[in-house]
TILO-390878 format. One line per 5 residues: number of its first residue (from 1); for each residue x negated, y negated, z of C-alpha. Coordinates in pm, 1 decimal, decimal comma, m for minus. Example, Ala and Ser with C-alpha at 12.3 -4.5 7.8 and 13.67 -1.06 7.14 Angstrom:
2
1 = m1230,0:450,0:780,0 ~ m1367,0:106,0:714,0
END
This chain:
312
1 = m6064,0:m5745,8:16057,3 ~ m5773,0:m5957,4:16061,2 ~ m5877,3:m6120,4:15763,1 ~ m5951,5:m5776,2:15543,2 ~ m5581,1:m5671,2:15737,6
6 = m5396,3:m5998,8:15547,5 ~ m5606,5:m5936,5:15228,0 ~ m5473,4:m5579,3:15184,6 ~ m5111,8:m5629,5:15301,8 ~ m5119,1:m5943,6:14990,8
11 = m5273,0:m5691,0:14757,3 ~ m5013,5:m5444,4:14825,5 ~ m4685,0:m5608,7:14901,5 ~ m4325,2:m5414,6:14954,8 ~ m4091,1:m5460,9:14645,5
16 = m3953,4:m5823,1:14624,8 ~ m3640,4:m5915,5:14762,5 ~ m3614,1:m6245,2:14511,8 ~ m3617,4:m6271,8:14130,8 ~ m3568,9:m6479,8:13857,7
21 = m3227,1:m6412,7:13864,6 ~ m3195,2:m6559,3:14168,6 ~ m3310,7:m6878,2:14024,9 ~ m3012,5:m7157,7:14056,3 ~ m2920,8:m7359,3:13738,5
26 = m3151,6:m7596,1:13662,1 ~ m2971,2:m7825,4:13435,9 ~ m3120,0:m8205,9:13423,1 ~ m3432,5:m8109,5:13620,9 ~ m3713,5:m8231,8:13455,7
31 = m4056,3:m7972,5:13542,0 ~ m4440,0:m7942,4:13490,9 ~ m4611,2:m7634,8:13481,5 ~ m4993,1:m7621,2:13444,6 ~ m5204,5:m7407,4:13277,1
36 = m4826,5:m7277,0:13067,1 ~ m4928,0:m7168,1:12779,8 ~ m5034,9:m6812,6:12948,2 ~ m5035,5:m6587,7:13206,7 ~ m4840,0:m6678,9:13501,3
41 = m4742,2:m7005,9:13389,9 ~ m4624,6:m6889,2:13051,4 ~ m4418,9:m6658,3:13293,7 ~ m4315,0:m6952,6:13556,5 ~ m4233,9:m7148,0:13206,8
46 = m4007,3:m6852,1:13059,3 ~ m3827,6:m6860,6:13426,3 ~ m3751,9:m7252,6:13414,2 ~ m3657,3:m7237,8:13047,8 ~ m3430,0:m6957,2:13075,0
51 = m3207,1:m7167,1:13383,3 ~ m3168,7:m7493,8:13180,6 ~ m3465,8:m7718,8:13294,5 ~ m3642,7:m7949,6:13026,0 ~ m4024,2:m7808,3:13067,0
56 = m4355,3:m7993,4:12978,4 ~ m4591,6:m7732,3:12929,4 ~ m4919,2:m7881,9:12992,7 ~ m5243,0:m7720,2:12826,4 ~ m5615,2:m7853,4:12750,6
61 = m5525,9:m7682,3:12378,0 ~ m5300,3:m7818,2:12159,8 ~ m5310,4:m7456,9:11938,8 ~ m5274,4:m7271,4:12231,0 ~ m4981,6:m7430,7:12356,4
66 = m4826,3:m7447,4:12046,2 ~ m4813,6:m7114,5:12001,0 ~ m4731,8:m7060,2:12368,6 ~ m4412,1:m7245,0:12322,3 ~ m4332,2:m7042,3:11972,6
71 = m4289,2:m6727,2:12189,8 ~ m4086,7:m6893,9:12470,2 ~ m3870,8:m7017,6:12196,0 ~ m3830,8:m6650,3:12046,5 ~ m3726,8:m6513,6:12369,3
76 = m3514,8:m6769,7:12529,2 ~ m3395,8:m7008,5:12299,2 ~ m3491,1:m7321,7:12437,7 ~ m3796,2:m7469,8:12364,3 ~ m4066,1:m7620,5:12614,0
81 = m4247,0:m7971,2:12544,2 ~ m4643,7:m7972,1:12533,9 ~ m4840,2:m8197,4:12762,4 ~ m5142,8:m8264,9:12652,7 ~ m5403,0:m8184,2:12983,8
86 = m5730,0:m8156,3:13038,8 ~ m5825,2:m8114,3:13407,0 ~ m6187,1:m8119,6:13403,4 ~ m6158,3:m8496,1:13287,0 ~ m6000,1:m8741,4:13503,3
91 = m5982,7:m9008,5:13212,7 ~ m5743,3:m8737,2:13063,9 ~ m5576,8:m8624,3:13348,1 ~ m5521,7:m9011,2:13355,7 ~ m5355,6:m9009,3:13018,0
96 = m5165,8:m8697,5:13068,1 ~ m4966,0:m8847,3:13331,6 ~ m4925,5:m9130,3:13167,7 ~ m4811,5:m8943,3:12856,9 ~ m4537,0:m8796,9:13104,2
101 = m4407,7:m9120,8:13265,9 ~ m4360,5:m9285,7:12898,1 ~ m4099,8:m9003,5:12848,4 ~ m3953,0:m8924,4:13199,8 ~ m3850,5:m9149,7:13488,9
106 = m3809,7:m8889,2:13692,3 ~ m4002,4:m8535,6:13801,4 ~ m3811,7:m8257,1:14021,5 ~ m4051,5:m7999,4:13992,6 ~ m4449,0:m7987,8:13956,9
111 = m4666,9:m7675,5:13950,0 ~ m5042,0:m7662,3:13959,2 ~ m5052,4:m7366,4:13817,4 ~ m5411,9:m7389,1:13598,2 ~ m5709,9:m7267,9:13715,4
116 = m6036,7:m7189,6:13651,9 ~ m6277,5:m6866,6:13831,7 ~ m6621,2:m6770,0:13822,2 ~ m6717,9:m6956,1:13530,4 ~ m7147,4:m6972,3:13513,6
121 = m7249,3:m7202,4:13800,5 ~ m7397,1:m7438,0:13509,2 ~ m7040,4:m7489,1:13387,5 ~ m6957,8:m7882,7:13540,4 ~ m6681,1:m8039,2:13441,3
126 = m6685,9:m8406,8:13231,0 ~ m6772,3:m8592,4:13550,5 ~ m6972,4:m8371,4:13683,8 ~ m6820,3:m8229,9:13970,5 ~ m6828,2:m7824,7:13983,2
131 = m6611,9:m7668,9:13747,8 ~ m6373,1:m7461,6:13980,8 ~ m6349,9:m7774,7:14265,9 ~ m6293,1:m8016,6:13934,0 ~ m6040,2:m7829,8:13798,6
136 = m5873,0:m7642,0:14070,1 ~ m5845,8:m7942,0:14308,5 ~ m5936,6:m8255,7:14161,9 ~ m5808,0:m8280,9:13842,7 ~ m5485,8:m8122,1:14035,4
141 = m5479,0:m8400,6:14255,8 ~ m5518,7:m8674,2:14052,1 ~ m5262,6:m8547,9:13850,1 ~ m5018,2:m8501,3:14091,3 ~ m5110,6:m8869,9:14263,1
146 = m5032,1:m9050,6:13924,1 ~ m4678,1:m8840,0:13902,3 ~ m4597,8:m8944,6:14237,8 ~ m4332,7:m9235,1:14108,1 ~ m4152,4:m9001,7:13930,8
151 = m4164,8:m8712,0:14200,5 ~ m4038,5:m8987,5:14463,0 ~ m3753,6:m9104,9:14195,6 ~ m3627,5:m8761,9:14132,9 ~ m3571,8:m8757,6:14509,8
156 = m3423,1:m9075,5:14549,0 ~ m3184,7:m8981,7:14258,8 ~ m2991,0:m8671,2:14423,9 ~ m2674,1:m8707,1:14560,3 ~ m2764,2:m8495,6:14851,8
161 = m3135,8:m8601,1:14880,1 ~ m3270,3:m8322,7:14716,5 ~ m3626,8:m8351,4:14744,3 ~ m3873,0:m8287,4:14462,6 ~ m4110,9:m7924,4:14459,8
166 = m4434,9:m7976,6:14431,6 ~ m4620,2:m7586,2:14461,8 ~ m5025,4:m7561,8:14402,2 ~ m5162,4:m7210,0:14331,9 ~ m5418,9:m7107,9:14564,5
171 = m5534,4:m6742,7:14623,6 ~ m5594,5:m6456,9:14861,3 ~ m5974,1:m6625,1:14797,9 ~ m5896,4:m6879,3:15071,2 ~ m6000,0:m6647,5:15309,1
176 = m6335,7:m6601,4:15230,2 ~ m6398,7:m6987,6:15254,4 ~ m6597,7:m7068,9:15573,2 ~ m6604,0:m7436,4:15422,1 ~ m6519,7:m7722,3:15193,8
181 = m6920,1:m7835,5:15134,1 ~ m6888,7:m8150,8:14966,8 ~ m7271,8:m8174,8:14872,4 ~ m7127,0:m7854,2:14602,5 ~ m6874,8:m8028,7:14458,5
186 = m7054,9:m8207,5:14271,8 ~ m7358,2:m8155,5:14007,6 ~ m7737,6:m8142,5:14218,7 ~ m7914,6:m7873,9:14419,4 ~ m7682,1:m7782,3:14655,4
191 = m7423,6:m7659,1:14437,9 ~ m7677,2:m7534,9:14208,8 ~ m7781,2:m7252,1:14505,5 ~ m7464,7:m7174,6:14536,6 ~ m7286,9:m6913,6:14389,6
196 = m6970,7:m6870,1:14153,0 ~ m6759,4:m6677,7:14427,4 ~ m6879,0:m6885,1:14740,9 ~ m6748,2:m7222,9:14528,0 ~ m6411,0:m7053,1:14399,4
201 = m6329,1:m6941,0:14761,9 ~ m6388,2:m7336,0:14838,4 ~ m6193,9:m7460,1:14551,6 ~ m5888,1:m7194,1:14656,7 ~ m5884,7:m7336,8:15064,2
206 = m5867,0:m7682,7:14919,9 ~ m5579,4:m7571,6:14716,3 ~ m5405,2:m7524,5:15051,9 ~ m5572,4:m7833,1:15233,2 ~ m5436,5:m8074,7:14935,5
211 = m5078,6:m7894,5:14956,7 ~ m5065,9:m7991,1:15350,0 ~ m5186,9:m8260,9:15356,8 ~ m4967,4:m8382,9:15082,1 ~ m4693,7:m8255,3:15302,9
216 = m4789,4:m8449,4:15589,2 ~ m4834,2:m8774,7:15379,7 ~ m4524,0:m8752,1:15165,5 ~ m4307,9:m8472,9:15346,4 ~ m3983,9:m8756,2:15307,2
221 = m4010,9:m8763,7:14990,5 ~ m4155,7:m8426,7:14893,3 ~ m4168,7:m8022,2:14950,2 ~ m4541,2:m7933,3:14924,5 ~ m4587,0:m7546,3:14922,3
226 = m4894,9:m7368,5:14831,0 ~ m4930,0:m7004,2:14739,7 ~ m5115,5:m6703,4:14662,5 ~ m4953,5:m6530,5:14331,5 ~ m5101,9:m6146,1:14402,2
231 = m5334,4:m5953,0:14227,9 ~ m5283,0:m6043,6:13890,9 ~ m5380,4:m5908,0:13560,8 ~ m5405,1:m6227,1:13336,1 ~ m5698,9:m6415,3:13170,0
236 = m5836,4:m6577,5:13470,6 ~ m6056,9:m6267,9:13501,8 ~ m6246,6:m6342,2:13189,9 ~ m6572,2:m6465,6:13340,2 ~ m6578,0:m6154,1:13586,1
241 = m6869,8:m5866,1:13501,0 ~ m6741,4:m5579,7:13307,6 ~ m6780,9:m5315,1:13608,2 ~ m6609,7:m5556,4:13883,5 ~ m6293,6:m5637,5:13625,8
246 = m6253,8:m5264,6:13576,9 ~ m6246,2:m5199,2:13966,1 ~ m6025,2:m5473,0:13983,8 ~ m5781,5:m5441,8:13725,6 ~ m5696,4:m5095,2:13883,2
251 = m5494,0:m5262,9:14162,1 ~ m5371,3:m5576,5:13948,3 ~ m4985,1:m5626,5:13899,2 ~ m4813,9:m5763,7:13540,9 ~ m4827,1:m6173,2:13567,8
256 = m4439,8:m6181,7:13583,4 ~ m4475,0:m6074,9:13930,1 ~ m4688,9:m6343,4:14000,9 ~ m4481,6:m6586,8:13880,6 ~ m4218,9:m6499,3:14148,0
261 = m4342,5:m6719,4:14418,5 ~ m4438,9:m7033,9:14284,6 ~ m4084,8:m6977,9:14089,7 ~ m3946,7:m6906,9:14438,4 ~ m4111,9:m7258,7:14611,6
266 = m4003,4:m7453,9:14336,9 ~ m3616,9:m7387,0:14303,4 ~ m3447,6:m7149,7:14564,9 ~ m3224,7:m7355,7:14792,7 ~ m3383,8:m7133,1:15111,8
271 = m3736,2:m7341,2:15004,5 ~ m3570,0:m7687,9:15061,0 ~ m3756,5:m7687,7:15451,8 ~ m4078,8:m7474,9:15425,5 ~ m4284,4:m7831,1:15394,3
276 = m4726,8:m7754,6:15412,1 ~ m4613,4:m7400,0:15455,7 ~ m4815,0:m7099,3:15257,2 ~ m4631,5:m6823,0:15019,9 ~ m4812,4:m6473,9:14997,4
281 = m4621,3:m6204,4:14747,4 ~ m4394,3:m6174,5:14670,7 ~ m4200,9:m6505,6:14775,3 ~ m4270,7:m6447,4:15159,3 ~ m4410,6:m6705,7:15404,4
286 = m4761,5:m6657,7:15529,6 ~ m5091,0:m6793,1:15707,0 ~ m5347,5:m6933,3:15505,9 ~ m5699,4:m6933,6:15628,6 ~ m5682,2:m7130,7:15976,1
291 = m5931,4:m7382,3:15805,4 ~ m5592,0:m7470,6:15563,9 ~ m5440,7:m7604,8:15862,4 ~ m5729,8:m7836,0:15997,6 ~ m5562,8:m8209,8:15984,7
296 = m5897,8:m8358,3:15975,7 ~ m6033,1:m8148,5:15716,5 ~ m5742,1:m8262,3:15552,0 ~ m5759,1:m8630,4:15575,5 ~ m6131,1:m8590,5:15516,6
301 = m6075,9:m8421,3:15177,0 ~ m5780,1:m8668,2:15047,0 ~ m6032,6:m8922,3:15142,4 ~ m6267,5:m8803,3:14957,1 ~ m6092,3:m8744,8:14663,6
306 = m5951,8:m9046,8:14669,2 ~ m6251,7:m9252,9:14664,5 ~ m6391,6:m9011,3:14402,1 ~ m6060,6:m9050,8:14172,5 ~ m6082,5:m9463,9:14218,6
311 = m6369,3:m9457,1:13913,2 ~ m6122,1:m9310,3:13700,5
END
């Protein structure tokens, strides 16, 4: 009950009390949104563009992103930088970041935006881990483990010790996770039973694990947030069956909305000491699911990916 209470008071939040507007000037702040070149990133890029920060939009496709930053050009002027990023392969995840630190010493704010739901349960990403887990929380954390240098400098920079965002999207989903099964994350029977929704819930809790635990680890240095955007009506529902997206899409909100709180984490002032905390809509604090808060679940996981990243 208290679960299906915290689902429907997310899926129905009062009006929001914080907007763009609100958004302080952003001049020489250097930011990465994944997954920008639609939805609610395209959105969270508009936002960042529109206040004066120099964004990398990073995409899997170059066309797409292209385009993508066409628009955001047309409607605010200033013009966002692609990123080349594919998170379902570490070697490129690799490169992307290392595309990034050729250009840019320093990074103020990241945002692990992209994601990936319900895709078929044969979908596996390059190294064969499953597709949502891959992309959703490895490929996120590798990427944000190889930007740590400039995350760290951007800190180190500020006058007043201004430390850098980092926000990962997670979902009302988390809730539904009972557990992080390892044997699933990667290719071979186990994940094989499973189904799509049973591994996105997973991927979506270790969304918030990563985002505390990266809190813990790096709190001096770093604000780690994760959130849960709302109902949205973007893309992401692509792989869902036609009768489920039409239920669905009856109580979804515009994607500008959803933007609000990872816009929110990443540059109001009021964020600068909400460290491992969760964001529900729009731009409040809230509980994750309790599991989000388990320390060894969390150092079990960052071990894990850690020896799992080492290969690549």
């Amino acid at each position: 009950m208290g679960v299906a209470l915290s689902i429907a008071q997310q899926s129905f939040p009062p009006r929001p009390t914080w907007g763009v507007d609100d958004i302080p000037d952003l001049t020489d702040k250097v930011a990465i949104v994944t997954g920008g070149n639609t939805g609610v990133g395209k959105e969270t890029v508009k936002a960042l563009l529109k206040h004066n920060a120099r964004v990398y939009l990073a995409a899997r496709t170059a066309t797409k992103a292209n385009a993508a930053i066409a628009d955001l050009k047309n409607e605010t002027g200033k013009e966002a930088i692609f990123l080349q990023l594919d998170l379902a392969d570490l070697t490129a995840v690799r490169k992307s970041a290392e595309e990034f630190l050729s250009k840019e010493s320093q990074l103020h704010i990241l945002i692990n935006n992209a994601g990936v739901m319900i895709p078929p349960v044969e979908d596996v990403t390059v190294q064969k881990y499953d597709s949502q887990f891959g992309t959703n929380v490895v490929g996120h954390w590798l990427f944000t483990k190889l930007l740590l240098p400039a995350l760290f400098a951007a800190t180190d920079a500020s006058p007043t010790h201004e430390k850098a965002r980092v926000v990962t999207v997670s979902s009302s989903s988390n809730y539904f996770a009972k557990e992080i099964d390892f044997e699933a994350i990667v290719d071979g029977p186990t994940r094989r039973k499973s189904d799509p929704w049973t591994l996105y819930h997973s991927s979506k809790l270790g969304n918030v694990v990563v985002a505390r635990e990266l809190a813990r680890q790096h709190g001096d240095k770093i604000v780690s947030t994760s959130v849960n955007p709302g109902n949205l009506d973007t893309d992401l529902q692509r792989h869902m069956p036609w009768w489920q997206a039409i239920f669905v899409r009856r109580i979804l909100y515009s994607a500008s909305y959803g933007a609000l709180t990872q816009l929110y984490c990443a540059t109001s002032p009021a964020a600068e000491d909400v460290n491992g905390q969760f964001f529900i809509p729009w731009a409040r604090p809230g509980k994750a699911n309790p599991l989000g808060e388990d320390p060894k679940l969390g150092e079990k996981l960052w071990r894990w990916l850690d020896e799992e990243t080492k290969k690549y």
